[in-house]
N, C-alpha and C positions, 0 to 999 in steps of 0.2 A: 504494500500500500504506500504509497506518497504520499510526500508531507501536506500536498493541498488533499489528498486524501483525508488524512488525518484530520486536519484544521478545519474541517466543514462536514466531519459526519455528522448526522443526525443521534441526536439523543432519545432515547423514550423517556417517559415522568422517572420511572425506578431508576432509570442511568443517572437523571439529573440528579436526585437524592442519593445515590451513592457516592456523586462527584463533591459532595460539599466535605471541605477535610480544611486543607492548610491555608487556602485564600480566605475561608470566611473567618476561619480563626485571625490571621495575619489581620482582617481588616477590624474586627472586635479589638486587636491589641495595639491597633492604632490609634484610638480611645482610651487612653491611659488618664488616669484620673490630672494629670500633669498637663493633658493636652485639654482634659474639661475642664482645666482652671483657665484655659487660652481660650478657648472657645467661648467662656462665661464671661471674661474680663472683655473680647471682642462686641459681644451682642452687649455689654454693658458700657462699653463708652463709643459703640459706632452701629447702634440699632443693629437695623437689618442690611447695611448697607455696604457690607462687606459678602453676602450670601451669594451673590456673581462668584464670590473667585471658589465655591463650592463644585459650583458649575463646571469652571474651569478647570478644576484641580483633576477631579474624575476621572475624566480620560487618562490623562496623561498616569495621575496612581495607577489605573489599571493599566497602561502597556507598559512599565515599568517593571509593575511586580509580574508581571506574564511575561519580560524578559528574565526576569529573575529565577521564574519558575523553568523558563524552557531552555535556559543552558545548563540548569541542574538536570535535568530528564532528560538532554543527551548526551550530556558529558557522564551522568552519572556521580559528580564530584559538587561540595558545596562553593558557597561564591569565596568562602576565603580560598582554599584551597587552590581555585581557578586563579584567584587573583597572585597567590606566591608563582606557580606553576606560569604563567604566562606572561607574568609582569615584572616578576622577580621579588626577589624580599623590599627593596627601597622603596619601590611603590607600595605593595601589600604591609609591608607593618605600620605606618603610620596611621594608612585607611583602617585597617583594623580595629588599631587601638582606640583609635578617635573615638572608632562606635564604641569600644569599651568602657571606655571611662566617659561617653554621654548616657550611655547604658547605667551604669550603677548610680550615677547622679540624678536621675530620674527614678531610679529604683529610690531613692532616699524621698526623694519630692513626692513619689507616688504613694510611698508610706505614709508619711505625716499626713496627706491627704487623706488616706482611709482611717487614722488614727482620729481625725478632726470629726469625719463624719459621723464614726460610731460615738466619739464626744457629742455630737449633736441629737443622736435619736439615742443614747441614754444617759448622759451625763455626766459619766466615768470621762475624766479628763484620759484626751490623747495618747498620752505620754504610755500608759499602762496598755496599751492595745497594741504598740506597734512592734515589741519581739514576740508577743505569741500568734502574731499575725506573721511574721517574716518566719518565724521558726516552723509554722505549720505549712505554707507555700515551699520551703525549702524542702520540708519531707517528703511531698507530696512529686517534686521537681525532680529529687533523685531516687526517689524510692519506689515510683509508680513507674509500670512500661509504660511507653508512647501511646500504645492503644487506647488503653484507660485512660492515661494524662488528655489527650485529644479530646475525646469524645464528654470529658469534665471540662475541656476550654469548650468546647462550642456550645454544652448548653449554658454557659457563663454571657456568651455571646448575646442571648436573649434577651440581657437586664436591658440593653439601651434600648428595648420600648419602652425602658418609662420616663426618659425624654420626649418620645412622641407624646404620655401624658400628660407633662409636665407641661410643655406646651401647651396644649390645649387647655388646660388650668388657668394658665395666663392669660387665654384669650386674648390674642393678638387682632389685630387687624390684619388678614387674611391677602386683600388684593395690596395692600402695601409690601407686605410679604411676598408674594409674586413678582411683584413690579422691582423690588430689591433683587431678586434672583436671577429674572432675564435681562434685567438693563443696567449694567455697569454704572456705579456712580463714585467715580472720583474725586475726591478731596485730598488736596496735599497738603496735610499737616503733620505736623511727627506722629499726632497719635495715630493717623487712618495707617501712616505710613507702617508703625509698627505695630498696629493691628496686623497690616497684609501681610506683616513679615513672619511675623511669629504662628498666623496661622495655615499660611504655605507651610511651614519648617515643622508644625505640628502634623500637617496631614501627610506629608512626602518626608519620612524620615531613613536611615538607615538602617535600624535593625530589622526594620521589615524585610529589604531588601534580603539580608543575610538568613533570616528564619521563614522565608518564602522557599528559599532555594532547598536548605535542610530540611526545610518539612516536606518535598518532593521526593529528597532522597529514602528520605524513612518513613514516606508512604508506597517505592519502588514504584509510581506511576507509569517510567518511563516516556518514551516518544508517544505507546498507544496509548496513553490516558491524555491526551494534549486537548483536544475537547472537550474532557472534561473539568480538565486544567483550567481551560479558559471561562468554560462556568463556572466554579467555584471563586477563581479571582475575581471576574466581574460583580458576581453577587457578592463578596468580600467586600469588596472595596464601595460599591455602592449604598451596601448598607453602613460603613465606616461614614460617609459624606451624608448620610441620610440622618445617622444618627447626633453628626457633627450640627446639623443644618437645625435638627428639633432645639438643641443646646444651645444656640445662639436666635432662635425664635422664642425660647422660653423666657429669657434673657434680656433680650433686646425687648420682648414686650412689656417686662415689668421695669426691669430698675434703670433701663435707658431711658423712659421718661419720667422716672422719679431722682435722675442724679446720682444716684447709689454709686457708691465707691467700692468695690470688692477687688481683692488680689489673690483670691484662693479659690476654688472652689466652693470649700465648706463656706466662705463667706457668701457666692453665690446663694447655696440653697437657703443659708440662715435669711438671707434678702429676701426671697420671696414669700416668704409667709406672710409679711402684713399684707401684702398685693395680692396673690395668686394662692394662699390658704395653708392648713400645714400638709394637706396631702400632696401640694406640690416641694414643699420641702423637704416631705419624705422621701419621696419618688427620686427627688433629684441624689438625695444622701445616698440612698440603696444602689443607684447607680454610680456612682464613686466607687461606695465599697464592691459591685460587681467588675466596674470596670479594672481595681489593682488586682482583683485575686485572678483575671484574663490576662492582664498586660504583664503585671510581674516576673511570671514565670515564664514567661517568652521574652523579654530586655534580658533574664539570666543566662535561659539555654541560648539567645543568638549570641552573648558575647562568650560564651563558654566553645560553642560552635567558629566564633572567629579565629580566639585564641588557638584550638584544638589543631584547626586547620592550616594556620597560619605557622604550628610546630611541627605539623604532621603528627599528632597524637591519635590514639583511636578516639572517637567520637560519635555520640549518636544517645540517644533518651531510648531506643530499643535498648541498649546493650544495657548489659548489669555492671552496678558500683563497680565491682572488680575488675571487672576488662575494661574497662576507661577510668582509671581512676583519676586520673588528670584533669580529662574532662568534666570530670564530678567536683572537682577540689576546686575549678574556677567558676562555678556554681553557688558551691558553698561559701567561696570569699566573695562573690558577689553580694552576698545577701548581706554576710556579716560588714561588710563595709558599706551596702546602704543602711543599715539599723543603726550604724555608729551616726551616717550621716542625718539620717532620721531623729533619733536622741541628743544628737550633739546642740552645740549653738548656732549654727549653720542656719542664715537666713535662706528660708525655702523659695524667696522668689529670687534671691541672686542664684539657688542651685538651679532652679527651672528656667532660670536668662543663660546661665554659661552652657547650661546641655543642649540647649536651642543654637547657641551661637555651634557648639561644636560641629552639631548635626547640619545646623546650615552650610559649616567648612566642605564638612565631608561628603555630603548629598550629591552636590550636581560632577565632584570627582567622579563620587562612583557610577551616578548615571552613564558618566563619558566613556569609563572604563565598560563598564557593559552593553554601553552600543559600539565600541571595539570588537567584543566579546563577542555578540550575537550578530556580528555582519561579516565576522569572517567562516569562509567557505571552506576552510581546513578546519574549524573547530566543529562547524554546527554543520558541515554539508547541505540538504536541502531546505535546512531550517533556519538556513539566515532570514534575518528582517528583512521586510517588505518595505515598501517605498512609505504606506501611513504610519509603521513603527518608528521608523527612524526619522520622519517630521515628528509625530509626536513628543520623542524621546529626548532629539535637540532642543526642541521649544520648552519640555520639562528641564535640561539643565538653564536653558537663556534664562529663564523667568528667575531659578536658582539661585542661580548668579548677581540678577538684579536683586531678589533677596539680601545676598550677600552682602552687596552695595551699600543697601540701606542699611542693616546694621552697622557695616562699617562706619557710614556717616554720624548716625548717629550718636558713636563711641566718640568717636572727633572732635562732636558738637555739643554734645554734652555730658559725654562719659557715663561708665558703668552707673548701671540702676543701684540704686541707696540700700 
């Protein structure tokens, strides 16, 4: 069969259900309670009027993470691995690492996050929630097969409808809401500017990239799962932006007209209770805590996964503690050095501003690097990218880039966040 074979058979209803695995996980853990504190701080200081770059982001997330999925299904090798092997250590270790250490600094942010919200729906301060919260994910990370681990991140994936109710709690204005979504509305000022910034950088991150790939290999899709590949990314990632879109609707309808000043999430959901009720500030809290115990354990296994590959260790959430122990122990220090940054004194929004700037670094690198990757004909033979991947692919690192820019500027102009 051929790869246009491949790429456009038909599914039946049971194919499609069989095919939901690592894109829909991938896109529920692109929703990390760290990205809902960007997304709540966006609909809170720039309405609805940021909901366009939702639009735009879509596409370009899903041919991204579908190059990411399809040079793991033909190489059979994850993207660190690919990146030492074809690019050499000079290139591959900083890209790596970068994601490593934005990896466990969002592990730290995404902690205190779910520390806050269970502060919030019982009133046991923070502080008491965030090692038996870290120590039970970590079990769970190294002690569970993939099978079971998996099939616990995707129905974790289902919290982010209660964003869709959350929204509608708020009672938005519905056709303002639309009219924000299809027709661009630009304002240059620092703050829209680094709204856009921060929530490109939240939705196109890099350990997706890296735990897209790995979760291919340790599902053994192969070339012949490539259709199915490509529905699970797309519904992934769609519901990721879907779920991104109810969060900054929920958001944008209350506390952006009443001024609210929030920097965290849990600040978020504590917001809307006098506006939108406490069932909306439930809803929003339980979706935090759903969204860390999805996200966490995926920021661990990709940087454990980059590491592994990047030394040539065995790796993989199939294999048992013993036969990777390596790869287990960069697991385990991931946790224990976000829980330090979780407890320490460590302000949580300069750690959710420098793992943003990281991943902004390193994003549109790797984009570059993997339309390298997936265009050449000695790697991928008849699976190189088509003419709409590789527009896509470039316009995802351009926009990147300009990302970049504007943080830069911003650093410039008025330096690191307080």
């Amino acid at each position: 069969m051929s790869a246009r074979d491949l790429t456009t058979q038909r599914l039946s209803v049971p194919d499609l259900l069989r095919a939901i695995g690592p894109g829909v996980i991938t896109g529920g853990a692109d929703n990390d309670p760290a990205g809902i504190a960007t997304y709540s701080i966006v609909g809170a200081t720039a309405g609805f009027a940021q909901n366009w770059l939702l639009l735009l982001s879509t596409p370009m997330l899903i041919v991204i993470q579908q190059m990411s999925a399809k040079v793991a299904n033909v190489t059979k090798s994850d993207l660190a691995t690919l990146l030492r092997t074809s690019f050499g250590a000079r290139v591959a270790t900083p890209a790596v690492l970068l994601m490593v250490v934005a990896n466990v600094i969002t592990m730290g942010a995404d902690l205190l996050a779910m520390g806050a919200a269970f502060e919030l729906l019982t009133g046991i301060r923070f502080v008491y929630w965030i090692v038996p919260l870290a120590a039970a994910m970590a079990f769970v990370t190294i002690f569970t097969d993939y099978k079971i681990l998996s099939k616990y991140l995707l129905w974790l994936v289902a919290v982010f409808a209660t964003y869709i109710l959350a929204a509608f709690l708020a009672r938005p204005n519905w056709a303002d809401v639309l009219r924000s979504t299809v027709v661009p509305q630009l304002t240059f000022t620092p703050d829209y500017l680094l709204g856009a910034v921060a929530l490109l950088g939240t939705t196109i991150t890099p350990y997706l990239f890296f735990w897209q790939a790995s979760g291919e290999v340790e599902e053994k899709r192969g070339v012949q799962g490539i259709s199915r590949r490509n529905v699970d990314i797309t519904a992934g990632m769609i519901w990721s932006n879907v779920a991104a879109f109810f969060i900054i609707v929920a958001t944008g309808a209350v506390l952006y007209s009443h001024h609210a000043t929030i920097r965290t999430a849990a600040d978020a959901a504590r917001a809307l209770e006098p506006f939108a009720g406490r069932y909306a500030t439930v809803l929003f809290a339980i979706g935090i805590i759903g969204a860390g115990l999805l996200a966490i354990p995926v920021l661990a296994a990709s940087a454990a996964f980059g590491v592994a590959g990047l030394a040539g260790w065995r790796r993989g959430l199939g294999r048992h503690a013993k036969n990777a122990p390596q790869f287990y122990v960069v697991i385990g220090l991931a946790f224990l050095i976000a829980v330090e940054l979780a407890i320490s004194s460590v302000n949580p929004i300069k750690a959710l501003f420098y793992s943003q700037v990281l991943d902004g670094v390193i994003a549109p690198v790797l984009v570059v690097l993997m339309l390298v990757l997936t265009s050449s004909r000695k790697l991928m033979g008849d699976f190189v990218n088509g003419t709409p991947t590789k527009l896509i692919g470039w316009s995802a690192a351009a926009v990147m880039v300009l990302a970049d820019v504007a943080v830069a500027y911003q650093i410039a102009t008025k330096g690191l966040p307080g």
